[in-house]
N, C-alpha and C positions, 0 to 999 in steps of 0.2 A: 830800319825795318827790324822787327824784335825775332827772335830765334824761332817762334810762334809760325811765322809768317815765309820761314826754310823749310817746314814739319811737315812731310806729307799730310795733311787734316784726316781727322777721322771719316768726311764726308767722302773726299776721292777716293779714300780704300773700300769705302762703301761701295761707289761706281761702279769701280775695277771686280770690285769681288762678285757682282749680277753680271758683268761680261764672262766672266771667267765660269761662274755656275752653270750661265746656258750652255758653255763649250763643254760642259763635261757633265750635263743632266740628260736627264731621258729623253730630252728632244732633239740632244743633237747627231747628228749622223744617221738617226735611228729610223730616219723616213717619217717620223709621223707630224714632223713640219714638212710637209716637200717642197715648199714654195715660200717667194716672199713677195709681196704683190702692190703696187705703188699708187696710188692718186695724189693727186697733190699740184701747189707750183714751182717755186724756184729753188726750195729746201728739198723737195724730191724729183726734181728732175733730173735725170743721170744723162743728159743728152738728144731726147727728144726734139728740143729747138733747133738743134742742128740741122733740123732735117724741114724746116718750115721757115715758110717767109716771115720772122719776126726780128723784129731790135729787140726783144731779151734772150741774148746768147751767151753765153760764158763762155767762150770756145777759142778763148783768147790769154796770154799770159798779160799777168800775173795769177790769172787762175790754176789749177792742176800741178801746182809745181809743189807740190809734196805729196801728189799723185804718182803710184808706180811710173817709172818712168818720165814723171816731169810733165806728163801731158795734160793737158786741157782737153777735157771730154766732153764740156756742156756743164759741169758740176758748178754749182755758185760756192764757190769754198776752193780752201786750197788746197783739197785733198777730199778726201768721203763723207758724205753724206749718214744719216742716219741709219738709213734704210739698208746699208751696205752693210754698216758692223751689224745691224740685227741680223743680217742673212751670214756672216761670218761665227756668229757666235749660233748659229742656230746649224752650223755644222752645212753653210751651204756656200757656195759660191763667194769670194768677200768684195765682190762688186754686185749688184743688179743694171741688169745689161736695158736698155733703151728699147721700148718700141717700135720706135721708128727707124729706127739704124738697119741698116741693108745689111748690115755684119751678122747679123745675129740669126741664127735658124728658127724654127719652133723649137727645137730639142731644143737649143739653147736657153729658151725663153721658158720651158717647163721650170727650172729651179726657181724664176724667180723675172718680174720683168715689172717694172715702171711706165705707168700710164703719164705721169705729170709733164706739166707745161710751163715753164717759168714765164708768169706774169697771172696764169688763171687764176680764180676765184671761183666762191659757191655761188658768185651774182655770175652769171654769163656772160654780161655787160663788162664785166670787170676785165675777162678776158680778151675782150673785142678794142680796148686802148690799144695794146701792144700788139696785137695781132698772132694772141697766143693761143691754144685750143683749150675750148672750154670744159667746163667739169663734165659737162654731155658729151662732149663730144671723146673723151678719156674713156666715159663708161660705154660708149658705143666700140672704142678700139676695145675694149673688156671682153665684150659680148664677141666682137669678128675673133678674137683670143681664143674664149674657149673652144668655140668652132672650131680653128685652126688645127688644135687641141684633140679634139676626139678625132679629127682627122687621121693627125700625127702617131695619137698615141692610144686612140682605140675608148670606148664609153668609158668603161671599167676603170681605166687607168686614167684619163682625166678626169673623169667623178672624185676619184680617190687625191689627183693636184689641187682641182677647184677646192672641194670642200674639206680640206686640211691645208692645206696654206693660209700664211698670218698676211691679211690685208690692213693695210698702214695709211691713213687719211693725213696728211700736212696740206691746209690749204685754210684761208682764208684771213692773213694779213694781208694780201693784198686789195682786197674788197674794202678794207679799212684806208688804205695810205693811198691809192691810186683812184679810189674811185668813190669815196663819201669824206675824208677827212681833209688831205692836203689838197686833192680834186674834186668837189663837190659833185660828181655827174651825177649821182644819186640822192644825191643831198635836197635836191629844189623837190623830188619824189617821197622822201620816208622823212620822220623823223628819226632822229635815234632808237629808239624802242623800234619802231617800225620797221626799221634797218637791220636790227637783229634779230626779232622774229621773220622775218624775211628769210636770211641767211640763216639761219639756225632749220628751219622750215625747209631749206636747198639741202641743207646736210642731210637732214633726215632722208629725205627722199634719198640721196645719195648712196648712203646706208641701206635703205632698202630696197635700192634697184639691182646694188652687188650680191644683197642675200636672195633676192629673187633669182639668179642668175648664181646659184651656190656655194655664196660665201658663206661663211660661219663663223669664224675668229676672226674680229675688226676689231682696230685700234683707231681712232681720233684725235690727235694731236690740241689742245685749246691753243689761243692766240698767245705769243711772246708778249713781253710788255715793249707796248710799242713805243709808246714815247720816251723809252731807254734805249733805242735803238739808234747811234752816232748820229743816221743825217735828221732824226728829231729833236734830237740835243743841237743840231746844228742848224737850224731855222726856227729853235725855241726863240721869240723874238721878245719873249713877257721874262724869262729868267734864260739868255743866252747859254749854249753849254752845258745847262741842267738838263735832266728827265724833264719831257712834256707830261704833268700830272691828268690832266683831260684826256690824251689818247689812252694812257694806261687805263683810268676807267672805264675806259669804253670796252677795252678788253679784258677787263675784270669780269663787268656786267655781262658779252656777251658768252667769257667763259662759263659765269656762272649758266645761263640759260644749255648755252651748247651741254652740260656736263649732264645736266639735269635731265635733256631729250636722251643723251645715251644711255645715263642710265635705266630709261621708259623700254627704250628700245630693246634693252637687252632681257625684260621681263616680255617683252610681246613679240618676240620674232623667233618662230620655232628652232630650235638647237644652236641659239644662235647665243656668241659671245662676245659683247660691244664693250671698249675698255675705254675711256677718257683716261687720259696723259696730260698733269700738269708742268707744261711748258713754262708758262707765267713762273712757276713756286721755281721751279730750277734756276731759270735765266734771271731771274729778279736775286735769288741768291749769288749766284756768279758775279752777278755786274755788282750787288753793294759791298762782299767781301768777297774778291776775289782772291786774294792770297788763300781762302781756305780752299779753294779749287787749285792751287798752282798757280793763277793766273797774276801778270803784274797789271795790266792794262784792260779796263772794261767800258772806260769811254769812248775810243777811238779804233777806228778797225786799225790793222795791221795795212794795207794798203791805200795810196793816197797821194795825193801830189804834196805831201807836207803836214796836212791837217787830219788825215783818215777819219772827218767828219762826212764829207759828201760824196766822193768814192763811191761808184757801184755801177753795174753793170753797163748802158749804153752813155751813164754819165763818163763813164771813164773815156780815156785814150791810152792807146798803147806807149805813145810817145810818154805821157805826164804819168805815165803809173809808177810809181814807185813801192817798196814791198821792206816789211822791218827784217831783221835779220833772222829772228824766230817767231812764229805765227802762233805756236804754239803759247806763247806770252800771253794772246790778247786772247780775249770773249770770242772778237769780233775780225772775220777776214777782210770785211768790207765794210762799208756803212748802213749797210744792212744786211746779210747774211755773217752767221757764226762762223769762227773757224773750223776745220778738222777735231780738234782736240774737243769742244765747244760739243759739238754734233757726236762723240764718240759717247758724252756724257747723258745727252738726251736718249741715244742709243738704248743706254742703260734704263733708261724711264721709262724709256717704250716696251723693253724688255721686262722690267718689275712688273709693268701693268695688265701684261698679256699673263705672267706667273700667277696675279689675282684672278684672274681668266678662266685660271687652269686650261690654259693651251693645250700644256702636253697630253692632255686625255683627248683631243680633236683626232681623228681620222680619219 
């Protein structure tokens, strides 16, 4: 490995340097983010599955264990999620606490709180394999939210959480891997095209049922490249081990669509600030040079029974799990969700894109 490849890259000081800007820019501490606010599935679920009848749980080690304390919260990763370091660099809370968790007060939930459901989708169908809550059903807990909310804390003052907190959409690989690609249930229904205008058509509405109900600053996350994702490299049965080239497209293509409605959106929705997050450009750089992120490892998660190709969540056993010695190494914690380090860097994305935004002028 050439001395190149030791070098901090110029790209991670880039990273580092949007984490570090938001903790010490006008937005942080300063109130005028007051909240961080979650939709999403398995990438933003901070623990909500915990609390419902479903097989996608993380609530189990090898999960959480470079979580404060070693615990396993519900998190898919072995540590924090995205949605946490934005709410730490935004000068709030450095976890986002669960909806559904009996832990948590309203007060608690005013800084910041996580609608997501590991396994949901923008197709509702999607949600209904694993017996997760669906994107409706996230914006319905939204809605009992703010209620809860003016309750708690009076019109004035949640007018001022709602419509100045940065809401954070991660959702819709799974509508791709579970429910039209490797599981066709949608598939005999849409074609491709049809499939994404479909889902691109859920986002929207999505988007505009949280600003009807007054959001203002929304971020959008596009799709990862999926068939870089270990267990597609690992059931690639045309070029075993490689990237699947066809799913990546598909998530190119409905990137492209998806980027396009927000950006529509953010011209036709009064006061409103809609940011698309390229996922795709980050994680597709990580996995083909990884040494310039730090990383040694971008094909195999970090956990596995050996192969850290097919590893993940109800595939797993607690018994066969095994765990590399630093997670930080790999992309990938699982065979399909990022590591901790992985998700600090998208962090940063979701962070630059909200900066284009001009967030900190929201109130």
């Amino acid at each position: 490995m050439s001395s190149l490849r030791h070098a901090m890259p110029v790209v991670l000081v880039l990273v580092h340097a949007v984490l570090a800007l938001a903790l010490q820019g006008p937005a942080a501490g300063s109130g005028e983010v007051p909240a961080v606010i979650v939709f999403g599935d398995s990438t933003a679920d901070t623990g909500n599955n915990n609390f419902i009848q479903t097989v996608a749980r993380g609530n189990y080690a090898p999960y959480g264990r470079d979580y404060a304390g070693g615990v396993a919260t519900g998190r898919f990763s072995n540590g924090r999620l995205p949605a946490d370091f934005v709410s730490e660099a935004l000068g709030l809370p450095p976890s986002v606490p669960a909806y559904l968790d009996p832990a948590h007060t309203i007060h608690h939930l005013a800084s910041g709180v996580s609608f997501a459901s590991a396994g949901s989708g923008l197709d509702n169908i999607t949600a209904q394999i694993p017996s997760a809550m669906t994107l409706s059903e996230q914006i319905d807990h939204f809605r009992q939210y703010t209620e809860r909310l003016r309750r708690a804390k009076g019109e004035a003052a949640a007018r001022r959480i709602i419509a100045g907190a940065l809401y954070i959409f991660s959702i819709g690989a799974s509508d791709f891997l579970q429910n039209y690609l490797v599981f066709p249930v949608r598939g005999y229904s849409f074609t491709p095209a049809e499939y994404e205008a479909y889902l691109v058509g859920a986002a929207e509405a999505a988007v505009r049922a949280v600003h009807g109900l007054g959001a203002r600053a929304v971020t959008f996350a596009g799709l990862p490249p999926l068939g870089c994702l270990p267990l597609e490299r690992a059931v690639n049965l045309r070029i075993p081990g490689d990237c699947n080239s066809a799913y990546n497209m598909a998530a190119v293509s409905f990137n492209r669509r998806l980027e396009g409605m927000i950006g529509r959106l953010g011209r036709e929705l009064p006061g409103a600030r809609v940011a698309y997050v390229d996922q795709y450009g980050l994680l597709s750089a990580m996995i083909a040079r990884p040494w310039e992120y730090g990383f040694e490892n971008s094909a195999q998660g970090c956990c596995g029974s050996g192969t850290g190709y097919v590893e993940t969540g109800a595939l797993w056993s607690l018994k066969s799990a095994l765990a590399c010695d630093d997670a930080g190494k790999y992309v990938f914690f699982d065979a399909v969700h990022p590591s901790e380090r992985a998700y600090r860097m998208i962090a940063g994305a979701i962070l630059n894109a909200t900066s284009h935004s001009r967030l900190h002028r929201f109130h």
